[in-house]
N, C-alpha and C positions, 0 to 999 in steps of 0.2 A: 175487731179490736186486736184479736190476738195477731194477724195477718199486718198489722200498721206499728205493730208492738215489733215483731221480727227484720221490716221493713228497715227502720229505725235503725237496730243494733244492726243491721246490713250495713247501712249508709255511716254509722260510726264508726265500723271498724274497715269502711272502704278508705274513710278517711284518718283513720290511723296507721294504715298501709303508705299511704303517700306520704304522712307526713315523717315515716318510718325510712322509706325509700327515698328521702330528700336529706333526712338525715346521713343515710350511708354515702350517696354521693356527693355530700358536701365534706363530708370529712375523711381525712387520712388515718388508715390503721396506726392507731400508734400503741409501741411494742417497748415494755419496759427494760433498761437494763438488767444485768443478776443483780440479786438483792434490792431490784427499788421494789417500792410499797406498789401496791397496785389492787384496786375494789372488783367484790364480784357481785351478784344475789344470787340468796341460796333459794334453796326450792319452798319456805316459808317465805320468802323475797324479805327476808331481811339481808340486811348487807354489811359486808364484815370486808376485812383485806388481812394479805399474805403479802408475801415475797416472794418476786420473781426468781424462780432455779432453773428456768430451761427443761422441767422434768415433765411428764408426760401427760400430769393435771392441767399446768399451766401452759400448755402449748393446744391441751382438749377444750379449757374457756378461752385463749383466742382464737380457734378455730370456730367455736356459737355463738362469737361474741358477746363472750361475758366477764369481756375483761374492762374494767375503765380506770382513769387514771386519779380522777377525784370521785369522795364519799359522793358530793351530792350530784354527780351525774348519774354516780347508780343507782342511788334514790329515785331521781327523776326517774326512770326506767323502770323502777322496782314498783312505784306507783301507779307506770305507765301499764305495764302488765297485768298488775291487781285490776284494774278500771277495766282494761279489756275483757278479763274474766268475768269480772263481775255484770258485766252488759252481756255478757252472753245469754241467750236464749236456745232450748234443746228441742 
């Protein structure tokens, strides 16, 4: 049981690799002016947004990719994260 239980969350998060990795190569970094708005998730994945300054926060979430340009993409994300966790098995 436990062996088909592991199985499982293998084959979930194979496929939330791909559908991660299909993500990135279909879309362009995109990179906010100074001062536009721009979403992150925090490490409670909830999601809040700043302002772009060029300073060394905002150049370190678009380097982990955790910069996005609308709330509810980084929702999406923030959900997507949670769900992966959450399927996790140790």
């Amino acid at each position: 049981m436990q062996h088909e239980r592991i199985r499982e969350t293998i084959t979930f998060l194979e496929q939330q690799i791909e559908k991660l990795k299909e993500i990135r190569n279909s879309n362009e970094v995109w990179k906010p002016s100074d001062g536009e708005s721009y979403f992150l998730i925090e490490k409670d994945f909830s999601v809040r947004y700043d302002r772009w300054s060029s300073h060394d926060v905002d150049k370190q979430l678009m380097d982990v990719g955790n910069l996005f340009k609308t709330e509810q993409e980084a929702e999406k994300y923030a959900e997507h994260f949670k769900q992966i966790l959450k399927n996790r098995e140790l």
